[in-house]
N, C-alpha and C positions, 0 to 999 in steps of 0.2 A: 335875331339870330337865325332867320329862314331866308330863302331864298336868294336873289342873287345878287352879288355885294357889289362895289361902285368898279372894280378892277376886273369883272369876270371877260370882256369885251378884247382888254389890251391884250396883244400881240394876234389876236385874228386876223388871218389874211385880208384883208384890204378896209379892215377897219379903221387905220387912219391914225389914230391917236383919240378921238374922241372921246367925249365922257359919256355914257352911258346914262341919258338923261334923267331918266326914272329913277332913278336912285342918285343919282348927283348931278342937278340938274344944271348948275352952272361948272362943273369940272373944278371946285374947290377941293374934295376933298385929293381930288387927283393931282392938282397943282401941291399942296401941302406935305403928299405922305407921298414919296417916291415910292413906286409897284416893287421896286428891289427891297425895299424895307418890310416887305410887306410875307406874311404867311398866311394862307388860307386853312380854313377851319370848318369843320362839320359837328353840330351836337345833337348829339344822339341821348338827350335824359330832359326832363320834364321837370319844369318848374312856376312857382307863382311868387310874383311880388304880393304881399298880401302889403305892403304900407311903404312909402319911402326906406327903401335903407336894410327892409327886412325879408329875404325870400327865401320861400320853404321849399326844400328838394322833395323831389315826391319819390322819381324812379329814373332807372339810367345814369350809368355812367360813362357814356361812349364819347371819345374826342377823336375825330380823324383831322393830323395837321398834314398838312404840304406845300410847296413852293407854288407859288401862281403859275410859273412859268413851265410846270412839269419837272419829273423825275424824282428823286433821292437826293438831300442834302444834309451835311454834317450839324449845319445849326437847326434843321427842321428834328432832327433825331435826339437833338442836345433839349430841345423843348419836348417833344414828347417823351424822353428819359425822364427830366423833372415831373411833367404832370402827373406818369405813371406811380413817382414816387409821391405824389401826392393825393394819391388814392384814385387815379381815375384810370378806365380801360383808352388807354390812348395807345393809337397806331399813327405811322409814318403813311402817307396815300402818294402811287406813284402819278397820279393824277386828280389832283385836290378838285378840278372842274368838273370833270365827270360824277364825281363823289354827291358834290355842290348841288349837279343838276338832277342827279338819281332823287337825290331828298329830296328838291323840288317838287316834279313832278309826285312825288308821293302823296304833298300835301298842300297843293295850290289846288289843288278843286275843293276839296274837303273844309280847307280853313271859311274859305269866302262863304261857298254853302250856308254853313254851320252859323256864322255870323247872320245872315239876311235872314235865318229861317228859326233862328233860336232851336235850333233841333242839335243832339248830342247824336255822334257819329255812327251808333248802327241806327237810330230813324234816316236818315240820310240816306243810309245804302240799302236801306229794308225797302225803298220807295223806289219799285222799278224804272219810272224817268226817271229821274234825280238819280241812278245810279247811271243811268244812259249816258244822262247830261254830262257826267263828271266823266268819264270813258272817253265821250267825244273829243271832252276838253285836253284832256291827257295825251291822244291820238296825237292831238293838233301840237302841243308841244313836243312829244316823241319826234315828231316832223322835223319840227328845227332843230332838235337837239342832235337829229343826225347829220343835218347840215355843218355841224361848228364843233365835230368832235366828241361830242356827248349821246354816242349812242343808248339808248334803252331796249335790252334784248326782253324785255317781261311786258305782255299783257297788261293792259290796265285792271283786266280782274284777281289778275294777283295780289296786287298789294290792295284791293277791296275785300280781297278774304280774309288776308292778316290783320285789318283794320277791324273788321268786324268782329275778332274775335278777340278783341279789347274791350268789346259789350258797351258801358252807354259811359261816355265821355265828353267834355267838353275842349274842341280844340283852343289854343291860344286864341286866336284869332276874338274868338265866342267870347273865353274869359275877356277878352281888352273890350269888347262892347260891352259887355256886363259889369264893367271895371270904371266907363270912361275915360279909356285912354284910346288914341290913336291906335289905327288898324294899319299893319305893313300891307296893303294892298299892291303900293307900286311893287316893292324888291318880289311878292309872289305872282301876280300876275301881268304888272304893266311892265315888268325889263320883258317879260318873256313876248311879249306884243311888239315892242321896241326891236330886238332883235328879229323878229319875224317880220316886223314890216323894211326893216333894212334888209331883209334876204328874199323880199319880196314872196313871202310866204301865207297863207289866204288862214286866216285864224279868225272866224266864224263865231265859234262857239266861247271861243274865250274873247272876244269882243264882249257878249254880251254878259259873261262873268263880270267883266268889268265895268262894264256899263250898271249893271244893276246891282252887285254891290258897293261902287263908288255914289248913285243915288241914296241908297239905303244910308249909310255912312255920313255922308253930308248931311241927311236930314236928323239926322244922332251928334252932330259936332267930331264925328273920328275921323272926319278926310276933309282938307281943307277945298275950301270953293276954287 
């Protein structure tokens, strides 16, 4: 439910039609589910499978829906009327990508981190490299995000001061190794390397995010060879 889904790419200028490897890596799911069919979603609440079948809601109620393709539409309003009536803080987003990539960026340094280091999120940011690192890393996506529409007007230390003052937590990412299940590495970091290296964009620091949690990860069974 993080980072960037297999549709986020379609209709960018000179993107072609292509799938968006990292995340759909042969254009299956894009062949299947026509983008028109399709609404995009942001979650904003916190939850755990604790076993097949059963997950406990911790906190957070936030759903941002919208149209892939941008704007306001009657059936994206008709879905978030139902959700709201069904108890959740849901809004209409006149830009569901932007929305998409804000989260992103919030929590693609932090998740991977946190996983390789077995550390909960203020040790992370208490550790002045490790706060640098994730900065840089952040930097480097704010880059591309301003290339393809998804500007970020905040600092990377901003949402490192709101993070932190969530005090000691484990991101998903953490729980799924802790769990033995698969880590979404590609949709939080490898789309965003994907699209950088197609806008020929120099992403340094988030190479080696990926490099060295995709090692960590394989040698754990949560990232396939």
């Amino acid at each position: 439910m993080n980072g960037v889904p297999w549709w986020f790419c379609q209709g960018l200028p000179g993107w072609q039609g292509q799938p968006l490897r990292s995340v759909d890596a042969h254009g299956y799911i894009a062949a299947a589910l026509p983008l028109r069919q399709v609404l995009g979603c942001v979650v904003h609440a916190s939850a755990a499978m604790l076993q097949p079948g059963l997950v406990q809601h911790r906190m957070g109620q936030g759903l941002i829906v919208g149209e892939c393709t941008g704007g306001h539409s009657a059936r994206a309003q008709a879905v978030v009327d139902l959700l709201v009536q069904a108890g959740f803080e849901a809004t209409q987003s006149q830009d569901i990508r932007r929305d998409i990539w804000f989260k992103l960026w919030g929590n693609m340094t932090m998740n991977p981190v946190s996983a390789v280091t077995g550390a909960t999120a203020e040790l992370v940011l208490a550790d002045p490299l490790v706060r640098a690192f994730n900065s840089a890393a952040m930097t480097e996506a704010a880059a591309v995000g301003a290339l393809i529409g998804c500007r970020v007007t905040q600092t990377p230390e901003e949402p490192h001061t709101v993070t932190a003052r969530l005090g000691a937590f484990k991101t998903l990412m953490l729980q799924d190794v802790q769990a033995g299940r698969a880590i979404e590495l590609d949709a939080l970091v490898g789309a965003v390397r994907e699209i950088a290296g197609y806008l020929q964009v120099p992403t340094p620091t988030l190479d080696a995010l990926m490099g060295l949690t995709r090692l960590f990860a394989r040698g754990k069974a949560r990232y396939p060879a």
